[in-house]
N, C-alpha and C positions, 0 to 999 in steps of 0.2 A: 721398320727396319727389315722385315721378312722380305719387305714386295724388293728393295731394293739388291736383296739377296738372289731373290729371285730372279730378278728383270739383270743383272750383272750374268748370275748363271745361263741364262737363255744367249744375251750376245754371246757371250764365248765360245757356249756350244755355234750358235749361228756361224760367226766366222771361221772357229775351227774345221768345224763340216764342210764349208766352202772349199775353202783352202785347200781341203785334204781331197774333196773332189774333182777341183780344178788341176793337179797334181796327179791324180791317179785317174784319169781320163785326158788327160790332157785339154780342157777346157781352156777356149780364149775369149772373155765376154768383152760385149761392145763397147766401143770406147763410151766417157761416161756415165753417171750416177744412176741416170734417170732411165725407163723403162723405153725400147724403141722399138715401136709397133712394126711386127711382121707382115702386117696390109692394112686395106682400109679397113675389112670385116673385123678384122683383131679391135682397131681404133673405135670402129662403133660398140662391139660390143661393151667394150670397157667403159665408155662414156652412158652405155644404156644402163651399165649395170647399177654403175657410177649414179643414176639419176633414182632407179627404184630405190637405193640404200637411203638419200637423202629423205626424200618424197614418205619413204615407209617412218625414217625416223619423228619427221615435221607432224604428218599425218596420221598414222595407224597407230605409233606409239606413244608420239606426245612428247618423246624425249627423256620420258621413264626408264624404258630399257635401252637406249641409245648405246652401250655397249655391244649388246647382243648383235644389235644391228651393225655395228662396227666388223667386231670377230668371224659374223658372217660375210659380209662384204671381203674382208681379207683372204678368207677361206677360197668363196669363190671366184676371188678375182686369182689365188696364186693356179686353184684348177685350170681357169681360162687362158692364163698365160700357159701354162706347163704342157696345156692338150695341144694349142696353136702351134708352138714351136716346135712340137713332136711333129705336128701334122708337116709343119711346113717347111723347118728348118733343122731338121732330125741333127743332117751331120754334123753342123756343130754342138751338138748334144747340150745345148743350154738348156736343156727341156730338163735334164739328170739335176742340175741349182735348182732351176723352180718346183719341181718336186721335192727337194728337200726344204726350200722352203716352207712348202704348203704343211709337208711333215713337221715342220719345227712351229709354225703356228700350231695346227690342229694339236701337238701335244702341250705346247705353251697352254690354251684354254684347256683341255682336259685338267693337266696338273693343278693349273690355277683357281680352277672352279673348285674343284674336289676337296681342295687345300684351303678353301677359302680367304687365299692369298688375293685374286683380284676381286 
């Protein structure tokens, strides 16, 4: 019951922090759910990162700690978006979202580890 407390607590924050940033920067994100790579280099890297996380899971863990492997992959995939889109797309400040995403993950596993919630 805790985790679901938890994981409820985290969307909320998520959304609310959007929202309120989208609003107080005036952010307009691109049309669509899904992630739209600011170049090819962005697309490679994501797909490179994309293939060590699997490869490390299949291989070097065994599927043991497949989480870890997960929460880092997230991690540094929200970094590689948030740097990219600084570098390349500053003015429409969608790099200010992925940095709070990256924030709302990285504290999501702090809490959750700590708490031995997940």
């Amino acid at each position: 019951m805790d985790v679901f407390i938890f994981l409820a607590c985290f969307i909320v924050y998520v959304v609310l922090s959007e929202w309120w940033l989208k609003k107080k920067y005036s952010i307009k994100r691109k049309k669509g759910m899904l992630v739209k790579h600011v170049n090819k280099t962005h697309k490679k890297m994501e797909g490179a990162l994309f293939i060590i996380v699997i490869l490390g899971i299949l291989f070097l863990s065994k599927g043991i700690y497949a989480h870890y492997w997960l929460f880092s992959y997230l991690i540094s995939l929200g970094f590689i978006r948030s740097m990219v889109k600084w570098k390349y797309e500053r003015e429409r400040r969608e790099y200010i979202l992925e940095l709070n995403g990256l924030f709302s993950i990285i504290t999501f596993v702090i809490i959750g580890f700590n708490t031995s919630i997940i």
